[in-house]
C-alpha positions as a LaTeX table, in Angstrom:
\begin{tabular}{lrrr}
\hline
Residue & $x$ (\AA) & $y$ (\AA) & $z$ (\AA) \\
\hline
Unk1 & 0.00 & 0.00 & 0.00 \\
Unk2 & 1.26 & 3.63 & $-0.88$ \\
Unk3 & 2.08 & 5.57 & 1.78 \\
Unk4 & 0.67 & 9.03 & 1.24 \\
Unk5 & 3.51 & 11.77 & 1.73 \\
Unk6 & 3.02 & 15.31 & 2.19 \\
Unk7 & 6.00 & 17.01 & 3.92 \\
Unk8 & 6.36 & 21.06 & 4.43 \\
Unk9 & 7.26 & 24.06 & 6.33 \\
Unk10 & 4.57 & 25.42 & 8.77 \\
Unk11 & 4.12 & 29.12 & 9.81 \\
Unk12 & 2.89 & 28.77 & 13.02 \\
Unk13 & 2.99 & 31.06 & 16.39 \\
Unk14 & 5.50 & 33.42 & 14.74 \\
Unk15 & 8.44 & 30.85 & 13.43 \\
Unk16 & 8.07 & 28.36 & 11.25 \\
Unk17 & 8.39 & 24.51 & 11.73 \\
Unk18 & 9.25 & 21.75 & 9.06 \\
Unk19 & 6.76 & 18.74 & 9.87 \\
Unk20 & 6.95 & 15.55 & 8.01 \\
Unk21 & 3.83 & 14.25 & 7.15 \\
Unk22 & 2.87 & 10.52 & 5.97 \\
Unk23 & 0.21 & 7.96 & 5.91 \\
Unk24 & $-3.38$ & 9.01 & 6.38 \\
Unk25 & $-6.00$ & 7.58 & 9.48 \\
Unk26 & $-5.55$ & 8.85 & 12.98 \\
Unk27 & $-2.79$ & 10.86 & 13.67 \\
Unk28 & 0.28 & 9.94 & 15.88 \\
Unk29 & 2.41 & 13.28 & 16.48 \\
Unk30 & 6.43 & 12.35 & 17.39 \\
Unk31 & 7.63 & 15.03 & 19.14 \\
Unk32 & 12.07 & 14.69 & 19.53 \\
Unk33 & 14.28 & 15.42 & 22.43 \\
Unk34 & 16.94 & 17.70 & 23.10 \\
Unk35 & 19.56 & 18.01 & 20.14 \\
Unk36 & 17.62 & 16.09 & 17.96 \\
Unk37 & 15.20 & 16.47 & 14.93 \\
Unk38 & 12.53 & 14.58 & 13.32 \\
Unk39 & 14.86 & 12.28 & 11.91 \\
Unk40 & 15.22 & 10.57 & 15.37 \\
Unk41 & 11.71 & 8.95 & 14.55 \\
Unk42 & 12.57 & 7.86 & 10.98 \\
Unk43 & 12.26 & 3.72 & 11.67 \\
Unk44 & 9.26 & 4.03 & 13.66 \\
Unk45 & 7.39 & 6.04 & 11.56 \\
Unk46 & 8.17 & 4.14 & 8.63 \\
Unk47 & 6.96 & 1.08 & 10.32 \\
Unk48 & 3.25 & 2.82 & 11.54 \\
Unk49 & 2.39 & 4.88 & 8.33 \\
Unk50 & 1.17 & 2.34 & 6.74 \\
Unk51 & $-2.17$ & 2.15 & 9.60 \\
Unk52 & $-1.80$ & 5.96 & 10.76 \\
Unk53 & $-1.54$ & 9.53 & 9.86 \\
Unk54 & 2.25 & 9.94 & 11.73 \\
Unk55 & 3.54 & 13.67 & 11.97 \\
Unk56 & 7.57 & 13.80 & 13.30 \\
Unk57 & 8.67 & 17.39 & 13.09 \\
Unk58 & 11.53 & 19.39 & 13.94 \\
Unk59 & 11.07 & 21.30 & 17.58 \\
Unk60 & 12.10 & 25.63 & 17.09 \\
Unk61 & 15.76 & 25.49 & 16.63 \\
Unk62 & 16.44 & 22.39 & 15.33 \\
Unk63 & 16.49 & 20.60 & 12.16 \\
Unk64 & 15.14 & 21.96 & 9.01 \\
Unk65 & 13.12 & 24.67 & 11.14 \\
Unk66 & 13.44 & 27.94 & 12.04 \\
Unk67 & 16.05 & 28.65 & 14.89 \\
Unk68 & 14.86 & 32.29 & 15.96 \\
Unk69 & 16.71 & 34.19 & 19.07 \\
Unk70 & 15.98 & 32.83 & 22.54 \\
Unk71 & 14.63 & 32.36 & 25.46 \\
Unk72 & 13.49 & 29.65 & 24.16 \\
Unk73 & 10.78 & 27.75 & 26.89 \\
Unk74 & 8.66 & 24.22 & 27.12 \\
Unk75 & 5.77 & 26.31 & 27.30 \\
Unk76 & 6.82 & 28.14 & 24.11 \\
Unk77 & 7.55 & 25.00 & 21.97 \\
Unk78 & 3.92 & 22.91 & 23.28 \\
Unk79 & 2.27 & 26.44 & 21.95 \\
Unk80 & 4.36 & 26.19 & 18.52 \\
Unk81 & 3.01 & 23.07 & 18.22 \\
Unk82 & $-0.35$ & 23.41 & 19.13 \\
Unk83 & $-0.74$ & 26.19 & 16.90 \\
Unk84 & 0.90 & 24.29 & 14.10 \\
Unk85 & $-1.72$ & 21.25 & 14.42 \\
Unk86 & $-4.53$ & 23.39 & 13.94 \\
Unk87 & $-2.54$ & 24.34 & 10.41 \\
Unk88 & $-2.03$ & 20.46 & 9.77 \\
Unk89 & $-5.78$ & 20.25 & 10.82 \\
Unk90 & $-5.04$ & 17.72 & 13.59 \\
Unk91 & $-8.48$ & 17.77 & 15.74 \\
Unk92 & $-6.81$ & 14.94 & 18.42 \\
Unk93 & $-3.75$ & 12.77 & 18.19 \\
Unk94 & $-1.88$ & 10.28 & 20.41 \\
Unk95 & 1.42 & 12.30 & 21.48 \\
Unk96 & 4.65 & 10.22 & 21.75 \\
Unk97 & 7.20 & 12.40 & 23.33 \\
Unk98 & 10.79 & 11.22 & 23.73 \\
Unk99 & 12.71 & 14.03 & 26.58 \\
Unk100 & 12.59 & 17.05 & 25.97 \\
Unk101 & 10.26 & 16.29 & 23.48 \\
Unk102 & 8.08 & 14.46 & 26.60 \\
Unk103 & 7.92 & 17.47 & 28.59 \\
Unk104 & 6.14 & 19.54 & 25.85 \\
Unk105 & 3.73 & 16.50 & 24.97 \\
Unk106 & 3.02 & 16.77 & 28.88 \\
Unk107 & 2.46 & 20.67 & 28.86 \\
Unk108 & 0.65 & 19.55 & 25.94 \\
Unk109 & $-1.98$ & 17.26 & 27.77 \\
Unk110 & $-2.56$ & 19.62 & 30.80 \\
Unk111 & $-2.81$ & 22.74 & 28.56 \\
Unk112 & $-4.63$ & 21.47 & 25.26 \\
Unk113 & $-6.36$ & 18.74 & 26.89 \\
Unk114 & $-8.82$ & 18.42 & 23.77 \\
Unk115 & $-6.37$ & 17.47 & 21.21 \\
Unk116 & $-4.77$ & 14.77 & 23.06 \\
Unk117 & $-6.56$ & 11.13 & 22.52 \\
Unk118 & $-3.04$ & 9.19 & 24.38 \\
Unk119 & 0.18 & 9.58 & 25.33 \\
Unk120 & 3.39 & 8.13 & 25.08 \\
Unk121 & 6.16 & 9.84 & 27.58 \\
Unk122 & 9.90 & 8.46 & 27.23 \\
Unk123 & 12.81 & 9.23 & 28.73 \\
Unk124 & 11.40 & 12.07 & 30.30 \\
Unk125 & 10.68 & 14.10 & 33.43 \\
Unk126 & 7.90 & 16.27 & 35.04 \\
Unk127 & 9.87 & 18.72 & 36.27 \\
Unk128 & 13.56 & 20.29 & 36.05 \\
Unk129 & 16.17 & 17.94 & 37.79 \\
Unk130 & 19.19 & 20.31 & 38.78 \\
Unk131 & 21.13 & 16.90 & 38.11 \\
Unk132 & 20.30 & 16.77 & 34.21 \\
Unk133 & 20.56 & 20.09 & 34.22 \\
Unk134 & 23.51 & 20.21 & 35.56 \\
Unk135 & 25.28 & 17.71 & 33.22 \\
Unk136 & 23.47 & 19.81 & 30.63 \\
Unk137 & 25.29 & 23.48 & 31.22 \\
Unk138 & 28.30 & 21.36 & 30.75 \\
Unk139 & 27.63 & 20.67 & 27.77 \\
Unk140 & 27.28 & 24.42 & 27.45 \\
Unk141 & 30.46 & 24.71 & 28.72 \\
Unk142 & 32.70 & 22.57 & 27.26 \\
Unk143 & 30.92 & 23.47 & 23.75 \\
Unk144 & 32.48 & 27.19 & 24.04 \\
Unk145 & 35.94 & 26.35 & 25.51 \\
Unk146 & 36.39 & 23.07 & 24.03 \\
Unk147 & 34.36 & 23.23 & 21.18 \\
Unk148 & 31.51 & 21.14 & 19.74 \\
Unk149 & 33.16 & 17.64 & 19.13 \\
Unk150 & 34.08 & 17.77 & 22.47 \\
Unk151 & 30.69 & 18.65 & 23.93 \\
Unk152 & 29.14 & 15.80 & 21.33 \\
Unk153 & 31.06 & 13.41 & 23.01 \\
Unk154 & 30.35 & 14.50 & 26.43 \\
Unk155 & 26.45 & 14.38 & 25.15 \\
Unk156 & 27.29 & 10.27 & 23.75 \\
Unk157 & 28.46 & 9.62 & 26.96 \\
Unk158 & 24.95 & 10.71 & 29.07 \\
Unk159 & 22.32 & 9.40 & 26.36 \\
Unk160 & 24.04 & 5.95 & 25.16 \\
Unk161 & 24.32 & 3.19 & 27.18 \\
Unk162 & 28.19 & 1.86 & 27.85 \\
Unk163 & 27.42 & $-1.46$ & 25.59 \\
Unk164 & 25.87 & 0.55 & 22.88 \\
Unk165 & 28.69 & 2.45 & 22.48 \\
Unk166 & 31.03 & $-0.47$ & 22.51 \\
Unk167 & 28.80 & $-2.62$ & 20.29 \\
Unk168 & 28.25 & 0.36 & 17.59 \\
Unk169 & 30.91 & 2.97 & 17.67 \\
Unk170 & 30.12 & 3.51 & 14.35 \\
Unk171 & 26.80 & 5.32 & 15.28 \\
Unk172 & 28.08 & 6.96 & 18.04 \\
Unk173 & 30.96 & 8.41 & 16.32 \\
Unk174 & 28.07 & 9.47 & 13.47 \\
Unk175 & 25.62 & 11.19 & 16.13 \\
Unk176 & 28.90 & 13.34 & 17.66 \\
Unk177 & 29.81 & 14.29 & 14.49 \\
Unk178 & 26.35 & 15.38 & 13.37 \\
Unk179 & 25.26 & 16.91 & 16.95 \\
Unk180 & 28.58 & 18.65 & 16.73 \\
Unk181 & 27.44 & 20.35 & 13.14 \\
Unk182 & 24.48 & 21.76 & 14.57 \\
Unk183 & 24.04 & 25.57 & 15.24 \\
Unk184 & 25.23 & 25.88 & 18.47 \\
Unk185 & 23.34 & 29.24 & 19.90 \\
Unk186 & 19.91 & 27.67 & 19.05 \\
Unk187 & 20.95 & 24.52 & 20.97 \\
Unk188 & 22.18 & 26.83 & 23.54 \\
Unk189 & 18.14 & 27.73 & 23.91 \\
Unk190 & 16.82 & 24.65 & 23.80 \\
Unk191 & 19.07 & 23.77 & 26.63 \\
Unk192 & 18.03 & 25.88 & 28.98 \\
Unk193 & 14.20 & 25.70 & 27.93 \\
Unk194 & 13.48 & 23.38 & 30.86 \\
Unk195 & 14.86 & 25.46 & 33.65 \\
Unk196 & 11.95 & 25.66 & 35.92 \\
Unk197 & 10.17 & 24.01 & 33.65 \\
Unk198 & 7.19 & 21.97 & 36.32 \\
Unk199 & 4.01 & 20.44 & 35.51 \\
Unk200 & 3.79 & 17.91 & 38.33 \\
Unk201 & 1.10 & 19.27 & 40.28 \\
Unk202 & $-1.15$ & 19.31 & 36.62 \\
Unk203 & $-0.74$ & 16.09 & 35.80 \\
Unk204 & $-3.13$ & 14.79 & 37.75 \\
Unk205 & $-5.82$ & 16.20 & 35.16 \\
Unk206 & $-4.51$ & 14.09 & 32.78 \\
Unk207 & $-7.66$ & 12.09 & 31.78 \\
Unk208 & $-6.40$ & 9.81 & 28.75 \\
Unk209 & $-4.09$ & 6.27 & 28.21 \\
Unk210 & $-0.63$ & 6.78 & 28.97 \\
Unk211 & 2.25 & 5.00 & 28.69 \\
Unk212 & 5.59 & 5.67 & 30.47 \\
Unk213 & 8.82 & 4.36 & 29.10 \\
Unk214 & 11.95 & 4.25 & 30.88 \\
Unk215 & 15.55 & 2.85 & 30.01 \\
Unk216 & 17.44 & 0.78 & 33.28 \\
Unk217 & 20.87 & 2.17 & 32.29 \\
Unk218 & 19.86 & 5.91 & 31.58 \\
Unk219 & 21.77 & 8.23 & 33.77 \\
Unk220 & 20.01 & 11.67 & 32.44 \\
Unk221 & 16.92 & 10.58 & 33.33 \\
Unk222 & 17.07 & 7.87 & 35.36 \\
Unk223 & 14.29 & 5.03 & 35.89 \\
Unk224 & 13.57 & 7.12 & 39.61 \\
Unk225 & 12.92 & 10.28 & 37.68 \\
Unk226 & 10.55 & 8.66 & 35.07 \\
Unk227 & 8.74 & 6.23 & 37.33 \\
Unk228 & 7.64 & 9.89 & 39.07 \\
Unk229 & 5.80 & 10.98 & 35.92 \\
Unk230 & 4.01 & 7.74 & 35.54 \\
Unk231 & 2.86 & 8.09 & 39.64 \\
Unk232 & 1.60 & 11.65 & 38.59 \\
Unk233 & $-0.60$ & 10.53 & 36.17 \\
Unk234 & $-4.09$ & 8.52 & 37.03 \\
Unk235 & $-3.88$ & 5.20 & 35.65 \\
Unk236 & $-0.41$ & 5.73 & 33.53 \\
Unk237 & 1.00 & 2.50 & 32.15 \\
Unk238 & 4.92 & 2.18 & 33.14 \\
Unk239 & 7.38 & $-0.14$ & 30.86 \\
Unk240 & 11.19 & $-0.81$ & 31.65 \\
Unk241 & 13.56 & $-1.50$ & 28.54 \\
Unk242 & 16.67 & $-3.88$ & 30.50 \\
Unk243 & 19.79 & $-2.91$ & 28.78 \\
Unk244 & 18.63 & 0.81 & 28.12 \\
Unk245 & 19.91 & 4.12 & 28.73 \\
Unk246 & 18.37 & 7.43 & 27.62 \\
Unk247 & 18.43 & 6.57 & 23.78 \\
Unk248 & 15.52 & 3.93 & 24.33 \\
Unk249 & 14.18 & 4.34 & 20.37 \\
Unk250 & 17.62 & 4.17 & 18.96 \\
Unk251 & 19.50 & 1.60 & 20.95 \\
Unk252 & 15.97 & $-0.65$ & 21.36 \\
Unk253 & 14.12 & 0.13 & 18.77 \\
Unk254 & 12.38 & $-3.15$ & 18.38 \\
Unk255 & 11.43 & $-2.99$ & 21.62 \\
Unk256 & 10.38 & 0.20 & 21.87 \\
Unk257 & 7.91 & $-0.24$ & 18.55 \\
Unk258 & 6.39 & $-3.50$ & 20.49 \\
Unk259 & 5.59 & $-1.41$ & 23.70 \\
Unk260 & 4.38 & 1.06 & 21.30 \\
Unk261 & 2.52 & $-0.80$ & 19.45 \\
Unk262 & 0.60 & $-2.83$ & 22.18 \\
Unk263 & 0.17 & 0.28 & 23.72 \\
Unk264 & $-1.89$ & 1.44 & 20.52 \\
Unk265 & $-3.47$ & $-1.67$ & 19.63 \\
Unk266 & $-5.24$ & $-1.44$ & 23.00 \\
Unk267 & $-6.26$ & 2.41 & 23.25 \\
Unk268 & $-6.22$ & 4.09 & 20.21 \\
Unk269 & $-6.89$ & 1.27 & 17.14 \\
Unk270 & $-6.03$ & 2.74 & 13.90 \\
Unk271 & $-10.01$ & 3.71 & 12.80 \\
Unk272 & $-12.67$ & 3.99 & 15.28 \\
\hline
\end{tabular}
C-alpha cells in the first residue's frame, strides 16, 4: 500500500516549523528530544504509516526549522506546536514524546487537553532535575571552551548506554559528528528551555491512556525520575527497557515499537 507523503514548512505562532507528514487515518504526532530532529523517529514512523496519519517534526531550533533568538521555553515549543496542528488540521492525536520532546507533549496534555486522545512519555521528566541540568550546562560549557566535538562526546556519553557504544561505535561516532554540526546558539536555547520548567502538580488532570517508558541504564533521566511521571498521572501505564539508557528508540528500537505498538493496539486502534 502507498504511503501518502506530504511534507512542508509550517508558519505557526511566529516561526516556522518543518513537519513531516505521511500515511493518512488517525494521527500519531512524534515530538524529539533535546539536540535532535525529526529524523530521530525515521524507523518508527516508517513502520506505523502504513495504519496511521504519523507527523515527526523538527522542535524551534532544530532541524530543518526555524532557529529564531531565545529564550526559548517548554511552554513556548507545546504552543508552537499546538498552533501548528490546527494548520495540519489535527483535531486529536496520540502524542509520543521522547525528553525534551516528553515534557512539551506533557504541557501539551494539561494545557490542550482536547487534542490529546493518548500519550506516550519516554525518557522524560515532570519537572527540572538540577542533576540533568547540571550535566546539561556542561555541555554548554565545554561546547564554548572546548568546542563542539568535544561537547558531542560529552552528550554520547549521558544518552548511550556503555554497551551501545562499545557494540556500535560507528553510530556513536556518526551522532557526535552530526550533533557537533548543529548551530550551536539555538541549541544553547533549547538547553536551557526546561529550567523551571514543572508540571507535576497538573498532571493529575490528565484524563487519557498513557504509557511511560523508561531505560534501566539511563543516567540523564534515570528510571527514579521517570517512574515519578508515571505516579503523577491517574492510571499511567509504566514499561522498563533492560539494557537501556536514555536513547531507548535508537538503541531498542524493536522494543520500543512493540511497547508502542501494544500500547496502541489497546487504546487508540487505527479507525474507530
Amino acid at each position: 500500500m502507498t504511503v501518502q507523503v506530504s511534507d512542508r514548512f509550517v508558519d505557526t505562532n511566529g516561526t516556522r516549523l518543518f513537519v513531516m507528514d505521511r500515511g493518512r487515518g488517525r494521527a500519531l504526532v512524534f515530538l524529539h528530544g533535546l539536540g535532535w530532529d525529526h529524523t530521530l523517529w525515521h524507523g518508527v514512523t516508517q513502520a506505523f504509516a502504513h495504519e496511521y496519519r504519523v507527523i515527526a517534526g523538527d522542535t524551534r531550533g532544530h532541524g530543518r526549522s526555524a532557529k529564531p533568538d531565545g529564550p526559548y521555553t517548554i511552554a513556548l515549543f507545546a504552543e508552537d506546536w499546538f498552533a501548528a496542528f490546527k494548520n495540519l488540521r489535527v483535531r486529536q492525536a496520540c502524542l509520543i514524546g521522547f525528553s525534551q520532546g516528553g515534557m512539551i507533549a506533557q504541557t501539551l496534555a494539561v494545557q490542550h487537553p482536547e487534542i490529546v486522545s493518548a500519550l506516550v512519555l519516554v525518557s522524560t521528566s515532570c519537572r527540572s532535575d538540577p542533576g540533568a541540568y547540571d550535566k546539561l550546562e556542561e555541555r554548554i560549557r565545554v561546547a564554548r571552551t572546548q568546542g563542539p566535538v568535544a561537547s558531542a562526546r560529552l552528550a554520547a556519553q549521558s544518552i548511550f548506554s556503555k554497551a551501545y557504544m562499545q557494540a556500535r561505535p560507528d553510530a556513536v561516532e556518526e551522532f557526535v559528528n552530526w550533533r557537533a554540526g548543529m548551530d550551536q546558539e539555538p541549541l544553547v536555547h533549547a538547553t536551557r528551555a526546561a529550567h523551571g520548567f514543572d508540571v507535576s502538580a497538573q498532571l493529575a488532570s490528565i484524563g487519557v491512556p498513557t504509557l511511560v517508558m523508561y531505560g534501566e541504564e539511563d543516567v540523564l533521566t534515570p528510571p527514579s525520575v521517570v517512574t515519578s511521571v508515571a505516579s503523577h498521572i491517574p492510571g499511567a501505564e509504566l514499561v522498563g527497557i533492560p539494557g537501556a539508557a536514555h536513547m531507548i528508540p535508537v538503541e531498542k528500537a524493536e522494543e520500543f515499537e512493540l511497547a508502542l505498538d501494544t500500547f496502541l493496539k489497546k487504546h487508540y486502534e487505527p479507525s474507530l
